[in-house]
PyMOL CGO cylinders between C-alpha atoms (Angstrom):
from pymol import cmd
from pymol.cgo import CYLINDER

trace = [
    CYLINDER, 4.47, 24.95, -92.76, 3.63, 21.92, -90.31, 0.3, 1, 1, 1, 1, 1, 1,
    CYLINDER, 3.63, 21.92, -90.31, 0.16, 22.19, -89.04, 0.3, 1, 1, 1, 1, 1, 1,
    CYLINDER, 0.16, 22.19, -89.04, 0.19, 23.50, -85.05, 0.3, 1, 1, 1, 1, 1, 1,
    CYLINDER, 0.19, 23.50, -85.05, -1.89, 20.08, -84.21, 0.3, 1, 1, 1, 1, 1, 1,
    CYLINDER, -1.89, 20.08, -84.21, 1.06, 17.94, -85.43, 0.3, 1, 1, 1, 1, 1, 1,
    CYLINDER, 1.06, 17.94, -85.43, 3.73, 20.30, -84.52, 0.3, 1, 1, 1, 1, 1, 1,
    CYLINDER, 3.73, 20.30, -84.52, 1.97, 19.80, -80.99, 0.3, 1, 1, 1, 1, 1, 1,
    CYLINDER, 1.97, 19.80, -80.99, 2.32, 16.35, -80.75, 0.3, 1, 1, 1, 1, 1, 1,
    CYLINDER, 2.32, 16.35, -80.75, 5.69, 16.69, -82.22, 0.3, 1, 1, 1, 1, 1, 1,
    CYLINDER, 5.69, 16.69, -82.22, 6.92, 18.35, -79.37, 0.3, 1, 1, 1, 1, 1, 1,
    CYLINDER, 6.92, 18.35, -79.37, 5.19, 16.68, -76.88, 0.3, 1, 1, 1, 1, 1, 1,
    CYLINDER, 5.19, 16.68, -76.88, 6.92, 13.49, -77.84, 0.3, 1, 1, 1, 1, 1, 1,
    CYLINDER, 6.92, 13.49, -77.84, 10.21, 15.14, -78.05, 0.3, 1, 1, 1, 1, 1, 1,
    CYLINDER, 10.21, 15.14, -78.05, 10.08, 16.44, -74.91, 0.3, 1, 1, 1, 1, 1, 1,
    CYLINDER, 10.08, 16.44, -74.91, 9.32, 12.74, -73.69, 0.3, 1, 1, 1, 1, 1, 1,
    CYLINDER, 9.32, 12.74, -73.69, 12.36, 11.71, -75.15, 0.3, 1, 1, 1, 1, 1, 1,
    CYLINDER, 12.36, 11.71, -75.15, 14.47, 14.24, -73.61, 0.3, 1, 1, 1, 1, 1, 1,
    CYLINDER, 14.47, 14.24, -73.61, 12.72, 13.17, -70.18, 0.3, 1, 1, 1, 1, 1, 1,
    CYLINDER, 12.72, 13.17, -70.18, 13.41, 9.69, -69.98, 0.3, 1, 1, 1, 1, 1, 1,
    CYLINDER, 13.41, 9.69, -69.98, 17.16, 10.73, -71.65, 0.3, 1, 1, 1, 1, 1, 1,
    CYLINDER, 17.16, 10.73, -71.65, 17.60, 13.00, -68.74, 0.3, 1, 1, 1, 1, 1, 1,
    CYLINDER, 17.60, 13.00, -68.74, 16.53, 10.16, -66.12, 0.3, 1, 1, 1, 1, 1, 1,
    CYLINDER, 16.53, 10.16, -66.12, 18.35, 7.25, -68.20, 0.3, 1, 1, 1, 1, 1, 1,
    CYLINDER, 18.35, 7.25, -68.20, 21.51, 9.69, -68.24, 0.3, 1, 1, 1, 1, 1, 1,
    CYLINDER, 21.51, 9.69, -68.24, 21.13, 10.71, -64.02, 0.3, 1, 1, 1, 1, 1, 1,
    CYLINDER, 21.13, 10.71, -64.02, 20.20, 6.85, -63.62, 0.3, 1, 1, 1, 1, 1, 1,
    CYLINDER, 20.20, 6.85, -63.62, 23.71, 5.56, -65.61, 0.3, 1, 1, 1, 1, 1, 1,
    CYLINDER, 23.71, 5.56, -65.61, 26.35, 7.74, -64.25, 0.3, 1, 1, 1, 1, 1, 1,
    CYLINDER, 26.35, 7.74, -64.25, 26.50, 9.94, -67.53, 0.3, 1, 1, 1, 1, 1, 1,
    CYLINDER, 26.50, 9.94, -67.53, 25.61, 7.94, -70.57, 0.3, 1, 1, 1, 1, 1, 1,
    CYLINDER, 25.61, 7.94, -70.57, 22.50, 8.07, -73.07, 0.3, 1, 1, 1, 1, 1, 1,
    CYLINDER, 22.50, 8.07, -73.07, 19.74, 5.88, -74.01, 0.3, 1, 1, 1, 1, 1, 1,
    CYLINDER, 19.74, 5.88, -74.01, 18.94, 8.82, -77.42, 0.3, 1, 1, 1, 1, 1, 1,
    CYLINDER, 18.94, 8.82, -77.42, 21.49, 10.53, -78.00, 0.3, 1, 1, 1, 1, 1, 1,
    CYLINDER, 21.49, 10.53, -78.00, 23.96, 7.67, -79.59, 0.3, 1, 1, 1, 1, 1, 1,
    CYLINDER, 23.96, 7.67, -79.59, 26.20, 10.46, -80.97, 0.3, 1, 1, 1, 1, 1, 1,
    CYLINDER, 26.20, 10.46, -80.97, 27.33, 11.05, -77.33, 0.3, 1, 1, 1, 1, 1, 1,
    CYLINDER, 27.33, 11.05, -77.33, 27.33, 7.18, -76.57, 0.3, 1, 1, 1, 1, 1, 1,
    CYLINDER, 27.33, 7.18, -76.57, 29.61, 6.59, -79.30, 0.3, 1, 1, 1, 1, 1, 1,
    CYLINDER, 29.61, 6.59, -79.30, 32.22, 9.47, -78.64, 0.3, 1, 1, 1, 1, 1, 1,
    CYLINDER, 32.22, 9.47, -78.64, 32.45, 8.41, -75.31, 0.3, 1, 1, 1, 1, 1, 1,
    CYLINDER, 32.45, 8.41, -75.31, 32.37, 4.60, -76.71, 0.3, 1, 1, 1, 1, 1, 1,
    CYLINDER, 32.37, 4.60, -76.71, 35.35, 5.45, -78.76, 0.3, 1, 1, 1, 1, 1, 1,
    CYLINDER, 35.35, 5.45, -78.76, 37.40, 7.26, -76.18, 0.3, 1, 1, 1, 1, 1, 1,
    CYLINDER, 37.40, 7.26, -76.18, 37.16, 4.36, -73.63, 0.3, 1, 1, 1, 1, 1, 1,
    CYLINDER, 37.16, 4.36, -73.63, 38.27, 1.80, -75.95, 0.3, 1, 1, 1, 1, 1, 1,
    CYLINDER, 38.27, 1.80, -75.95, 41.50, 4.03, -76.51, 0.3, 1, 1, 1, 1, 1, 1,
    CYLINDER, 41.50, 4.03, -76.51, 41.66, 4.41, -72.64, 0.3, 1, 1, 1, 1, 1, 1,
    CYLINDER, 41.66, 4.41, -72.64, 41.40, 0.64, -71.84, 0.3, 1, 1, 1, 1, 1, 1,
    CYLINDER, 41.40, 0.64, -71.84, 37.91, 1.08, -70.20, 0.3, 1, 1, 1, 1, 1, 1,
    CYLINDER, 37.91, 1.08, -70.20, 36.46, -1.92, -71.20, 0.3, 1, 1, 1, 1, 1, 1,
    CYLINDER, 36.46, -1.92, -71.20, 33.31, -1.52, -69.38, 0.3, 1, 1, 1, 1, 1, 1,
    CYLINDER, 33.31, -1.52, -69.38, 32.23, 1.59, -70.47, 0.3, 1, 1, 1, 1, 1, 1,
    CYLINDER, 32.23, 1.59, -70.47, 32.71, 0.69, -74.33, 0.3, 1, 1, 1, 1, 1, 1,
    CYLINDER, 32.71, 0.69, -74.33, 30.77, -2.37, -73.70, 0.3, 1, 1, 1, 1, 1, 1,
    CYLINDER, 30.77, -2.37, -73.70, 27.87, -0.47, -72.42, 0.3, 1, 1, 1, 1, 1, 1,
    CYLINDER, 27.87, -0.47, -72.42, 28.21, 2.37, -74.65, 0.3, 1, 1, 1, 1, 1, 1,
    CYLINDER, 28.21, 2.37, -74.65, 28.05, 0.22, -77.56, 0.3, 1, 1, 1, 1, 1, 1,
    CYLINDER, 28.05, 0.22, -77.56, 25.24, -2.18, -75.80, 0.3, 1, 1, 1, 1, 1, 1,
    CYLINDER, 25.24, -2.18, -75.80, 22.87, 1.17, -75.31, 0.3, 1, 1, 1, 1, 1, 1,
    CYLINDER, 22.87, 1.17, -75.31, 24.25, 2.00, -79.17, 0.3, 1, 1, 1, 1, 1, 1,
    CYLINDER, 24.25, 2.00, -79.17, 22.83, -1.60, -80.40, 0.3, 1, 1, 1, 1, 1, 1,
    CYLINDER, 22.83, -1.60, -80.40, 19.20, -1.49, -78.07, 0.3, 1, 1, 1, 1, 1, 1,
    CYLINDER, 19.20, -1.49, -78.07, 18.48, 1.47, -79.73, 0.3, 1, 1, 1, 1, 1, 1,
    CYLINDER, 18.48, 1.47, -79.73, 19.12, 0.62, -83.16, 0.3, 1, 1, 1, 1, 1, 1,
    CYLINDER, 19.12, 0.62, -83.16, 17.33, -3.10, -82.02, 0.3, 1, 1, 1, 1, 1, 1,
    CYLINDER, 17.33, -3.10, -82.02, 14.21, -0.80, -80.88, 0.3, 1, 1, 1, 1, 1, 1,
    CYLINDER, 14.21, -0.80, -80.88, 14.18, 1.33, -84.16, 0.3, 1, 1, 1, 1, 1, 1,
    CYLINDER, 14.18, 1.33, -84.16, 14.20, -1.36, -86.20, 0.3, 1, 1, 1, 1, 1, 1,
    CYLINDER, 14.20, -1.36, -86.20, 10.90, -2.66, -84.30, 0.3, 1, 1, 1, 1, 1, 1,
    CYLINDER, 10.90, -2.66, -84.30, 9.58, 0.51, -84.57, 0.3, 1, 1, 1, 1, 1, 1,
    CYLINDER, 9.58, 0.51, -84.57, 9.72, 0.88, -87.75, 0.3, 1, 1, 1, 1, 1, 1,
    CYLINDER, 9.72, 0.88, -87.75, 8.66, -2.70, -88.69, 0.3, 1, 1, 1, 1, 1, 1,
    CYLINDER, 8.66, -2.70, -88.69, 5.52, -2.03, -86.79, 0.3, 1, 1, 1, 1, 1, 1,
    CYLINDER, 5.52, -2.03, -86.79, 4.69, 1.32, -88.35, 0.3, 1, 1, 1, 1, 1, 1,
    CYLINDER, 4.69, 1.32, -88.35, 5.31, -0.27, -91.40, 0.3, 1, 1, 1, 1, 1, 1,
    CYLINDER, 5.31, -0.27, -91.40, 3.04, -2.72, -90.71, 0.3, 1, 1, 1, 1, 1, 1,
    CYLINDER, 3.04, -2.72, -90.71, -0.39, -1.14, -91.50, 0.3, 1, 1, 1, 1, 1, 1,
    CYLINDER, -0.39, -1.14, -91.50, -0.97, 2.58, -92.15, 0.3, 1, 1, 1, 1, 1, 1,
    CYLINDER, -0.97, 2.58, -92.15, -4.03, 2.14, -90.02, 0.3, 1, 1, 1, 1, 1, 1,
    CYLINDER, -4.03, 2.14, -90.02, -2.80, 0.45, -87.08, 0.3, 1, 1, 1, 1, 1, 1,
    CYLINDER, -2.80, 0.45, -87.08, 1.11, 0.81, -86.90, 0.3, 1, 1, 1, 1, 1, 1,
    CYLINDER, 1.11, 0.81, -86.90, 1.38, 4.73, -85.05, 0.3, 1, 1, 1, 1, 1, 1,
    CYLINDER, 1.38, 4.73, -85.05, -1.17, 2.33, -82.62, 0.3, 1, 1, 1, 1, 1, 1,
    CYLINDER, -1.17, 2.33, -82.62, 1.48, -0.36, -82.60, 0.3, 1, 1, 1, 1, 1, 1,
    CYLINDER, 1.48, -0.36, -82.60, 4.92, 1.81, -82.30, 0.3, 1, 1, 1, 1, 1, 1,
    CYLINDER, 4.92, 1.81, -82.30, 2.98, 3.92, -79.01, 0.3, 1, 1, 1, 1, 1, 1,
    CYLINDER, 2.98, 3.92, -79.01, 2.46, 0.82, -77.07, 0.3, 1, 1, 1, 1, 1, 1,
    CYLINDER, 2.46, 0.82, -77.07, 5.56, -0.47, -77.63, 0.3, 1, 1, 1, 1, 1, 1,
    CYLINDER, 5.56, -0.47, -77.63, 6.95, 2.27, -76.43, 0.3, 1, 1, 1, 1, 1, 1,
    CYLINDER, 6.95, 2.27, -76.43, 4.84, 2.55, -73.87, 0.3, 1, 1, 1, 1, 1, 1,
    CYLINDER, 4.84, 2.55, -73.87, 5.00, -1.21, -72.42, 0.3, 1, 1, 1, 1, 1, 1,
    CYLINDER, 5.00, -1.21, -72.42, 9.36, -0.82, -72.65, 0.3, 1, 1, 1, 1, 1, 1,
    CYLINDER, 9.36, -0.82, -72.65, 9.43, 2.33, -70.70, 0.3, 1, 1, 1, 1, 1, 1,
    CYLINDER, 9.43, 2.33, -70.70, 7.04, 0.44, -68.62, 0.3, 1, 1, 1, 1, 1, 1,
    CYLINDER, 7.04, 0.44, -68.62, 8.90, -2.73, -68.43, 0.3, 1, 1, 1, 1, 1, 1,
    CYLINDER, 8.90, -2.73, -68.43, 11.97, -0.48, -67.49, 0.3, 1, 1, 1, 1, 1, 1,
    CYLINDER, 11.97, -0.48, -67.49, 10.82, 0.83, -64.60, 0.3, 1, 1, 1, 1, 1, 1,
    CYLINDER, 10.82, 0.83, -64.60, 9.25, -2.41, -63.35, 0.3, 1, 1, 1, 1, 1, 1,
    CYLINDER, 9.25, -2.41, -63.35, 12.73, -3.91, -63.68, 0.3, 1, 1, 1, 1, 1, 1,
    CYLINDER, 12.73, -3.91, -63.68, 14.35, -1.48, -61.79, 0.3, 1, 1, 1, 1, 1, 1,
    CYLINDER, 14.35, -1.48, -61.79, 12.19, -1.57, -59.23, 0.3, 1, 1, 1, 1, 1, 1,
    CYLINDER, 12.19, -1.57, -59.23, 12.25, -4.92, -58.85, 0.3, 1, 1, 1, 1, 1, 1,
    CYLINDER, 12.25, -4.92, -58.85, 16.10, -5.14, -58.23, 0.3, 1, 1, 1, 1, 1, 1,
    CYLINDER, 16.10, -5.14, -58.23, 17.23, -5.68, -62.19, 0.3, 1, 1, 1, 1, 1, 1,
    CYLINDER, 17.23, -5.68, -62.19, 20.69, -3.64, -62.02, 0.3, 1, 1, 1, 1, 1, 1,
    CYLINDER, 20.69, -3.64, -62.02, 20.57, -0.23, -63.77, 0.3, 1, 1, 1, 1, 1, 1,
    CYLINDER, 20.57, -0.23, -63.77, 22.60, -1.15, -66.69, 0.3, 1, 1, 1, 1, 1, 1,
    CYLINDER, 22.60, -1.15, -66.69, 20.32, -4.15, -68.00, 0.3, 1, 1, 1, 1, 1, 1,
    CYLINDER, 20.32, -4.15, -68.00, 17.25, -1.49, -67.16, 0.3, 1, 1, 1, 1, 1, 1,
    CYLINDER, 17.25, -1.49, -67.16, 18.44, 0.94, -69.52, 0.3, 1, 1, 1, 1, 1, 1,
    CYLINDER, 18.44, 0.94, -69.52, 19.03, -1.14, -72.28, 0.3, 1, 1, 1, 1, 1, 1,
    CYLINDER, 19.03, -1.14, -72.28, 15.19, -1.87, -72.81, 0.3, 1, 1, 1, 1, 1, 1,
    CYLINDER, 15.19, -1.87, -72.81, 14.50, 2.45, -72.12, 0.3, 1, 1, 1, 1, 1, 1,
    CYLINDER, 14.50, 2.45, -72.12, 17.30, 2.75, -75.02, 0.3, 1, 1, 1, 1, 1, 1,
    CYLINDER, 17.30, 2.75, -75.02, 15.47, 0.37, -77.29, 0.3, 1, 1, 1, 1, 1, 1,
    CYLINDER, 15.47, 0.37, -77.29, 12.14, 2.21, -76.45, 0.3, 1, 1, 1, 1, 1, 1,
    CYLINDER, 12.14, 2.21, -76.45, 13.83, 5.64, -77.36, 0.3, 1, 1, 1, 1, 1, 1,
    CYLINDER, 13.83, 5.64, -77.36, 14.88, 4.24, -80.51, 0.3, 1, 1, 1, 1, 1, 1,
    CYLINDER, 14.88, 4.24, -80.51, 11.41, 2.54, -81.62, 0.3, 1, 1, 1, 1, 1, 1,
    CYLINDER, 11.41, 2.54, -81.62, 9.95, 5.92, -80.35, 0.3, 1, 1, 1, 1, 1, 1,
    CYLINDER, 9.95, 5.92, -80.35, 11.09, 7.88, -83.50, 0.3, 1, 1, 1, 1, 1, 1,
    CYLINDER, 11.09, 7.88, -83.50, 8.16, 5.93, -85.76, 0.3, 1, 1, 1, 1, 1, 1,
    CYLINDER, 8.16, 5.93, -85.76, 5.47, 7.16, -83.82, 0.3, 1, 1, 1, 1, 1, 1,
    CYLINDER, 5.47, 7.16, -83.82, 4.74, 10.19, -85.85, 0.3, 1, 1, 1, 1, 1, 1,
    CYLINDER, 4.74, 10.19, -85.85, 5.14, 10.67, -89.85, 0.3, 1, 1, 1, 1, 1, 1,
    CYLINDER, 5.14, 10.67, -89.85, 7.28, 13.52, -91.03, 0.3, 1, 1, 1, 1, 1, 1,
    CYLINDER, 7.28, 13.52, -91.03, 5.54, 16.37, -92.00, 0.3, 1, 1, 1, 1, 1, 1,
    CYLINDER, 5.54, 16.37, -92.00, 7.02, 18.23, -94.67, 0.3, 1, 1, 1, 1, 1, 1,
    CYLINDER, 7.02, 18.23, -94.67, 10.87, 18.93, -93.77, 0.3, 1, 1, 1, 1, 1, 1,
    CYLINDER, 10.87, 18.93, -93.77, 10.51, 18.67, -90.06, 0.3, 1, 1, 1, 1, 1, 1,
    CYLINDER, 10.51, 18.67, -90.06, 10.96, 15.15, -88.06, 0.3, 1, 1, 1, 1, 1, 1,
    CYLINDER, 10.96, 15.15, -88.06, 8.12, 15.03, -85.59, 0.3, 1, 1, 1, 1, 1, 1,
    CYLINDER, 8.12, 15.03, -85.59, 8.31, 13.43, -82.16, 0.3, 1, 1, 1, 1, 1, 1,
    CYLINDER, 8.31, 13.43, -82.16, 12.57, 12.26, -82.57, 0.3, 1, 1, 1, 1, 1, 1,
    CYLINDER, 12.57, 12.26, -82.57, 15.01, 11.52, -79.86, 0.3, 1, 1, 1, 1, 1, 1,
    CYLINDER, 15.01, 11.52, -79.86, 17.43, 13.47, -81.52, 0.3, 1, 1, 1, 1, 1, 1,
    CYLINDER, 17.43, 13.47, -81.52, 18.29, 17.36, -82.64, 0.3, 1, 1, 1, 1, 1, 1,
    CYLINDER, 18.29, 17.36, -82.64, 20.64, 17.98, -84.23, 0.3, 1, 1, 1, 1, 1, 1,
    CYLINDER, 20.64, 17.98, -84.23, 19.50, 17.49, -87.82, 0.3, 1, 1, 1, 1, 1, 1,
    CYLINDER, 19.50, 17.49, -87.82, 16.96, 19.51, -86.46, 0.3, 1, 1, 1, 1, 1, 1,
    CYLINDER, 16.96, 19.51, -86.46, 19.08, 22.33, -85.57, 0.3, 1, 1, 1, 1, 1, 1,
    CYLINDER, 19.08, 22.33, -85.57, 21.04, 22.60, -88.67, 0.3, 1, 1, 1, 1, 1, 1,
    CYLINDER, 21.04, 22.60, -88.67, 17.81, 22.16, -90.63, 0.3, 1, 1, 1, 1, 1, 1,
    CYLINDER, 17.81, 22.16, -90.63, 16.27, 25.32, -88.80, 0.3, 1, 1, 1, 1, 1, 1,
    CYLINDER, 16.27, 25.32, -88.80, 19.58, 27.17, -89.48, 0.3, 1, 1, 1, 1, 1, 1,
    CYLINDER, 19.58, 27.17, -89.48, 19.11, 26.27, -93.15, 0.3, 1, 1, 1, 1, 1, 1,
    CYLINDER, 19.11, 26.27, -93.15, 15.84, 27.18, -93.21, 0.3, 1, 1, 1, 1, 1, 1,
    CYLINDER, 15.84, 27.18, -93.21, 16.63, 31.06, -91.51, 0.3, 1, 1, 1, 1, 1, 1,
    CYLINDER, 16.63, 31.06, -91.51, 19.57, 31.21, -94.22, 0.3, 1, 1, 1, 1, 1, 1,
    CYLINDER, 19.57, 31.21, -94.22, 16.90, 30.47, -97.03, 0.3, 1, 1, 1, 1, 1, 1,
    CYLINDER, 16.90, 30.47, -97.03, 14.32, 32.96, -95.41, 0.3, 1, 1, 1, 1, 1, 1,
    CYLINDER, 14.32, 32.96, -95.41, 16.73, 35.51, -94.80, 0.3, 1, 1, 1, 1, 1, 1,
    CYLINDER, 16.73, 35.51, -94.80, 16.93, 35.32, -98.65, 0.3, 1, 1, 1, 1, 1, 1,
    CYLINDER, 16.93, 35.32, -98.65, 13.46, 35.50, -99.53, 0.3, 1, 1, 1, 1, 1, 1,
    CYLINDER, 13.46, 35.50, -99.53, 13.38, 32.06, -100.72, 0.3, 1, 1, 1, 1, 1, 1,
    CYLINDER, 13.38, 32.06, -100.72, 10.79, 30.43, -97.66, 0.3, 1, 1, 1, 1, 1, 1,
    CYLINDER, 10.79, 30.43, -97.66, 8.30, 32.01, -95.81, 0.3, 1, 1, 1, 1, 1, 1,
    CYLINDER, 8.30, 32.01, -95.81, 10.03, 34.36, -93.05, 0.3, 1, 1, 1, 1, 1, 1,
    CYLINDER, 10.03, 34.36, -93.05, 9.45, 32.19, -89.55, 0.3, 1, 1, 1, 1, 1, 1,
    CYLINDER, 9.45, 32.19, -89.55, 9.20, 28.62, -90.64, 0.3, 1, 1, 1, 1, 1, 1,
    CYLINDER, 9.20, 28.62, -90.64, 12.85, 27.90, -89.62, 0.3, 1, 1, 1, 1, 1, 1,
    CYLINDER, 12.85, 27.90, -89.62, 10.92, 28.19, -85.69, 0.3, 1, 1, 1, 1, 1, 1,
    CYLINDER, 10.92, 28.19, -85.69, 8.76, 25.90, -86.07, 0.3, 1, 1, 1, 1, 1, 1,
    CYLINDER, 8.76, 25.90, -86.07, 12.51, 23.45, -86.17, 0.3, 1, 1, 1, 1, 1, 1,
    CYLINDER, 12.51, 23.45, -86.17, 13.76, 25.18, -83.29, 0.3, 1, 1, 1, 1, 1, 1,
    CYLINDER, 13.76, 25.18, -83.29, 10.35, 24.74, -81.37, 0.3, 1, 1, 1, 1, 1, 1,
    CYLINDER, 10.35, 24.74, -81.37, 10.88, 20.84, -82.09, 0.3, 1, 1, 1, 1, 1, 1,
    CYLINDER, 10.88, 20.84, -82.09, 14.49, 21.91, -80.27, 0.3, 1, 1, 1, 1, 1, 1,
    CYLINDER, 14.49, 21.91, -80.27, 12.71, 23.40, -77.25, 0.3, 1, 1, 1, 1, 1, 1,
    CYLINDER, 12.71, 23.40, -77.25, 10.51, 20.67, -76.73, 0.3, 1, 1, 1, 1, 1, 1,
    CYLINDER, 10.51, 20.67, -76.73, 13.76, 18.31, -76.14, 0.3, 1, 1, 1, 1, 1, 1,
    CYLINDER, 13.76, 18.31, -76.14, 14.81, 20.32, -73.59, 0.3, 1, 1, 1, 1, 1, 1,
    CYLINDER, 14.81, 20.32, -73.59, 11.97, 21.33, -71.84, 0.3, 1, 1, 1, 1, 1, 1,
    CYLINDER, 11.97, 21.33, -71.84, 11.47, 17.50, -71.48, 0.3, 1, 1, 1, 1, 1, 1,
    CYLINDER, 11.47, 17.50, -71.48, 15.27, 17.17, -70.30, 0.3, 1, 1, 1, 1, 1, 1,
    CYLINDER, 15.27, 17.17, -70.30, 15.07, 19.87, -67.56, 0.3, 1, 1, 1, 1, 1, 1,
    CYLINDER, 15.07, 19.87, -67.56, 11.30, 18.60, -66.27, 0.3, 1, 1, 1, 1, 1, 1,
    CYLINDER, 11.30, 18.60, -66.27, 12.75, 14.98, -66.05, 0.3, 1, 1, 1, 1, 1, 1,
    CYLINDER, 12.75, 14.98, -66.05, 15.55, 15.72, -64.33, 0.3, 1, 1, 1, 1, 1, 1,
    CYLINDER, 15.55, 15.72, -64.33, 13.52, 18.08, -61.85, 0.3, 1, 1, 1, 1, 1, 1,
    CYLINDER, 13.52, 18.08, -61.85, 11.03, 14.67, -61.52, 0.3, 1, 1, 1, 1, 1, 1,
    CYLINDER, 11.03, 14.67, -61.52, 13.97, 12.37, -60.91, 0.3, 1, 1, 1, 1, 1, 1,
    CYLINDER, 13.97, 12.37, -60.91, 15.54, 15.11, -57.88, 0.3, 1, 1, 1, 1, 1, 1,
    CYLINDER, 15.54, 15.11, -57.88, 12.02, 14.85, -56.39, 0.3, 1, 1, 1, 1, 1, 1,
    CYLINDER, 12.02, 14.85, -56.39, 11.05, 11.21, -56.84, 0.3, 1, 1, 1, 1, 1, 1,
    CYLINDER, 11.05, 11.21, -56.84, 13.81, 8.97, -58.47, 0.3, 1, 1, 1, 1, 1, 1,
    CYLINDER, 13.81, 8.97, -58.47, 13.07, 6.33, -60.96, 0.3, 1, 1, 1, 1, 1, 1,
    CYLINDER, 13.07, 6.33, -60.96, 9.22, 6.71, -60.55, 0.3, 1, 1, 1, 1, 1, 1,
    CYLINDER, 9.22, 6.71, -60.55, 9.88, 9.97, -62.48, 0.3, 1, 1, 1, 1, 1, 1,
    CYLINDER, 9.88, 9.97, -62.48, 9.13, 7.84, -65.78, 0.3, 1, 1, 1, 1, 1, 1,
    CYLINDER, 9.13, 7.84, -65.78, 4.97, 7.45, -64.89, 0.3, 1, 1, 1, 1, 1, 1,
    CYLINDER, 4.97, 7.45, -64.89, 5.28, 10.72, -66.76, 0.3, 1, 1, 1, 1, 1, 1,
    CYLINDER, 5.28, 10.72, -66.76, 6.19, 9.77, -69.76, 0.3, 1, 1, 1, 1, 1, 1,
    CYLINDER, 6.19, 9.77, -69.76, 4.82, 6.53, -69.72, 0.3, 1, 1, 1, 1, 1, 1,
    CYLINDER, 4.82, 6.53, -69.72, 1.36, 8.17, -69.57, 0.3, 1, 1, 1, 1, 1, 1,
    CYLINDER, 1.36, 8.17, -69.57, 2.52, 10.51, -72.40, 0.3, 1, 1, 1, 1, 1, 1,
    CYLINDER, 2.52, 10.51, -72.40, 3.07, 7.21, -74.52, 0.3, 1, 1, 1, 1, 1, 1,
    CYLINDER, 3.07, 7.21, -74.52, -0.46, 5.48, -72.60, 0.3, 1, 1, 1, 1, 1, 1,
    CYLINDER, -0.46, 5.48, -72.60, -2.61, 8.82, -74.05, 0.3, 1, 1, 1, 1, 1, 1,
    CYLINDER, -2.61, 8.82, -74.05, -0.89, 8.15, -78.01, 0.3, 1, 1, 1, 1, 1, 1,
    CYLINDER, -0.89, 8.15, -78.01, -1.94, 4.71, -78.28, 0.3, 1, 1, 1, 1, 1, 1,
    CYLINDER, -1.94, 4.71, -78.28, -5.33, 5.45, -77.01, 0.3, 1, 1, 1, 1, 1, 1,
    CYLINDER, -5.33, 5.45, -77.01, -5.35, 8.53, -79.58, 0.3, 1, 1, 1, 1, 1, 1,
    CYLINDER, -5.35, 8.53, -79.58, -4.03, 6.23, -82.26, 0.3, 1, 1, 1, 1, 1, 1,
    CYLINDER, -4.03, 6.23, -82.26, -6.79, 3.62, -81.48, 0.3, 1, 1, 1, 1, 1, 1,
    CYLINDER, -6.79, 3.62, -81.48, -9.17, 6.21, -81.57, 0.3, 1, 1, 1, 1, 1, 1,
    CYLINDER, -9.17, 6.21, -81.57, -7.57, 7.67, -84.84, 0.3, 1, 1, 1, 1, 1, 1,
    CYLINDER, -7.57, 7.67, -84.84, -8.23, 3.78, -86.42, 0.3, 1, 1, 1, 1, 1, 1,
    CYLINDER, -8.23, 3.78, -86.42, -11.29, 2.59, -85.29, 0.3, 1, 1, 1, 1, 1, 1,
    CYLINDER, -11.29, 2.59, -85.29, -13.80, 1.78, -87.93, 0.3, 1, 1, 1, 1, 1, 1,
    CYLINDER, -13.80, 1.78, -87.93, -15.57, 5.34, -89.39, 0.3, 1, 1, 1, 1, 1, 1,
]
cmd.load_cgo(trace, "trace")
């Protein structure tokens, strides 16, 4: 079983994820900056239909993101001490630089692309503990792991409610998804200060977490 304390976090991230998703999705007209899957259906259908423009972006959000994980995990990678440190601030400072952008006139399409990057370098913030990804922009390995997991308790062979603690991780992405689209009714792009203080308070916990004992 994952510890509450990191399960926690877990979802906390998740459901930052599935907040700036939910404004980056309002914000574009319909299309993703963490959920690729979708990106690339729809990616794949316009290029049949002849809509060049919406495969280029598609495939643009499709390449920030993978861009963005591979910083992520590059900087994660880079010390055990001080990479969760690293990965938070990064994420922090693109979310950030998105909504400065925007703000400052930057169309909506360019904007994104640095939130989709962020999403993807977001998913090296926290370790996995055991068999459950912690803090991801994405579910559904999630959901078929929890669905696993309820087939394997069902027979005895795992303890009886750890397949929850996987659909909890599922929760958190939508909880985050409903409160940021809520946010961006009430208050439009400056509905990502939340999460941007969600990714402030990691990298001061991960700085605290490093400093010298």
């Amino acid at each position: 079983m994952t510890p509450p304390r990191h399960l926690f976090f877990g979802m906390v991230l998740t459901g930052a994820a599935g907040f700036i998703d939910a404004v980056g999705f309002i914000e574009l007209g319909g299309y993703f900056v963490s959920f690729m899957s979708g990106n690339t259906t729809q990616g794949g259908a316009a290029l049949v239909e002849g809509a060049y423009p919406v495969f280029g972006l598609t495939i643009a959000l499709v390449c920030l993101f993978f861009i963005g994980s591979v910083v992520g995990a590059a900087l994660a990678f880079s010390s055990p001490r001080w990479g969760p440190a690293a990965v938070s601030f990064a994420v922090f400072a693109g979310v950030g630089a998105t909504m400065a952008l925007v703000l400052s006139g930057v169309s909506t399409d360019m904007a994104m692309l640095v939130l989709a990057a962020s999403a993807g370098a977001q998913n090296a913030i926290l370790p996995m503990r055991g068999t459950i990804r912690l803090g991801a922009t994405f579910v559904t390995g999630t959901l078929y792991t929890a669905g696993q997991e309820l087939a394997l308790a069902l027979q005895g062979k795992v303890r009886p409610w750890r397949w929850l603690q996987h659909l909890g991780i599922w929760f958190g992405l939508l909880g985050g998804a409903i409160l940021g689209a809520l946010a961006y009714r009430a208050i439009g792009i400056h509905a990502l200060f939340a999460p941007i203080a969600i990714y402030a308070a990691f990298t001061v916990g991960h700085l605290w977490a490093a400093r010298p004992s």
